[in-house]
C-alpha positions as CSV (number, residue, x, y, z in Angstrom):
1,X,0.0,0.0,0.0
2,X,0.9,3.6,-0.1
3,X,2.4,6.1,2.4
4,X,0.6,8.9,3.6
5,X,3.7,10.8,1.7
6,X,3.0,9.3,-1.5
7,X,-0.6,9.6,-1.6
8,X,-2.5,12.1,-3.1
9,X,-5.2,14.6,-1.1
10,X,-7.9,15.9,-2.8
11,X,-7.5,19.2,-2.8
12,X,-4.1,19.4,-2.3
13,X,-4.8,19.5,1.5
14,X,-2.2,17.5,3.1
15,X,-4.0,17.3,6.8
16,X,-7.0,16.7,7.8
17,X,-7.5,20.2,9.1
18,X,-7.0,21.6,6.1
19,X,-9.3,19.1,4.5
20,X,-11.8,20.1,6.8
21,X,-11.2,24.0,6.5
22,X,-11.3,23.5,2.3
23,X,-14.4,21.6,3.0
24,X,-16.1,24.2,5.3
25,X,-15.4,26.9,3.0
26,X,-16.5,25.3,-0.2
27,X,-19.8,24.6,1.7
28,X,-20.2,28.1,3.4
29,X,-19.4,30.1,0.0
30,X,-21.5,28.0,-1.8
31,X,-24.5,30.6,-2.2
32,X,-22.6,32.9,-3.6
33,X,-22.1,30.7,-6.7
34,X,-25.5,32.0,-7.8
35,X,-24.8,35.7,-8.3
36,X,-21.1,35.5,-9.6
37,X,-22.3,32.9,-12.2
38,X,-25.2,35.5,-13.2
39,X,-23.3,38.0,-13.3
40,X,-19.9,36.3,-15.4
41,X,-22.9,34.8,-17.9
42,X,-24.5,38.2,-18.2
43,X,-21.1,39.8,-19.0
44,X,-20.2,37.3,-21.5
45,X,-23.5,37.0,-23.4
46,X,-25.9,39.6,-22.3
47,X,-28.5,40.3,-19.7
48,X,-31.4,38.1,-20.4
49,X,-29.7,35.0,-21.0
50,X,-27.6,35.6,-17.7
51,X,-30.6,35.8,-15.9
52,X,-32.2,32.7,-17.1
53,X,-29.2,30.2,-17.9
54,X,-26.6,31.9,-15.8
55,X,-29.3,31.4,-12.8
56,X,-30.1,27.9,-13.1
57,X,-25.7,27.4,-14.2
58,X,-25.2,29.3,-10.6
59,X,-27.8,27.1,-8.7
60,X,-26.4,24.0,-10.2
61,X,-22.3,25.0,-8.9
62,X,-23.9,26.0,-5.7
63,X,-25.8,23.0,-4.7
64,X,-22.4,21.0,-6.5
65,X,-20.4,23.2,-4.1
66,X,-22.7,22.9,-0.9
67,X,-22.6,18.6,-1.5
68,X,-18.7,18.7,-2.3
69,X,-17.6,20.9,0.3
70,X,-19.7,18.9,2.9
71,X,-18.5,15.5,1.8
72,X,-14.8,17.0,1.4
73,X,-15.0,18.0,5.4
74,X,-17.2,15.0,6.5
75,X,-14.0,12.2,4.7
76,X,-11.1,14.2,5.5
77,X,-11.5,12.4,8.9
78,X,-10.5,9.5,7.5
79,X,-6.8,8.9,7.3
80,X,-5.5,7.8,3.5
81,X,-4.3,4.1,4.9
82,X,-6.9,2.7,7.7
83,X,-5.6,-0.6,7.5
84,X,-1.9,0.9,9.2
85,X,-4.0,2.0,12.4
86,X,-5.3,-1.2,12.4
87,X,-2.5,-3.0,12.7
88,X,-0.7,-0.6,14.9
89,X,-3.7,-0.8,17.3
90,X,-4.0,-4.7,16.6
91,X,0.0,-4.7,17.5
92,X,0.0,-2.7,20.3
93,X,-3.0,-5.0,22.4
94,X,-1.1,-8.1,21.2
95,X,2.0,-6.5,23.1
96,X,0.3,-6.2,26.1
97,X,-1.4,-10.0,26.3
């Protein structure tokens, strides 16, 4: 299996607290996908069709955002390689026996 070194994060977090704190702030900026994607859509097309498209565009990267973020905080509990603890835990009782 890999090391924790040799693993990659998602994100590019490489501890759980930053996994966590990417995760929170993905989830907490989430609302504002919806005006910044109306207003990049209306800039790039025009008015109307920023309204309409960039609207339901910006609650679809929002909700995406809200889900990811929360999952990305919720998993970054979990360390890369659970089977090590294990046997580290599984080592240490057998020590004491």
């Amino acid at each position: 299996m890999l090391d924790r070194s040799s693993s990659s994060t998602y994100g590019g977090s490489t501890t759980p607290l930053e996994g966590f704190t990417r995760g929170v702030l993905r989830a907490v900026t989430s609302p504002l996908q919806l005006p910044v994607t109306i207003l990049k859509t209306s800039v790039q097309k025009n008015i109307f069709y920023g309204t309409t498209i960039g609207a339901v565009k910006g609650m679809a990267n929002g909700v995406s955002d809200a889900v990811g973020g929360t999952v990305q905080a919720l998993s970054s509990a979990i360390p890369p390689n659970p089977w090590e603890l294990v046997s580290r835990k599984l080592a240490y009782i057998s020590a004491f026996k």
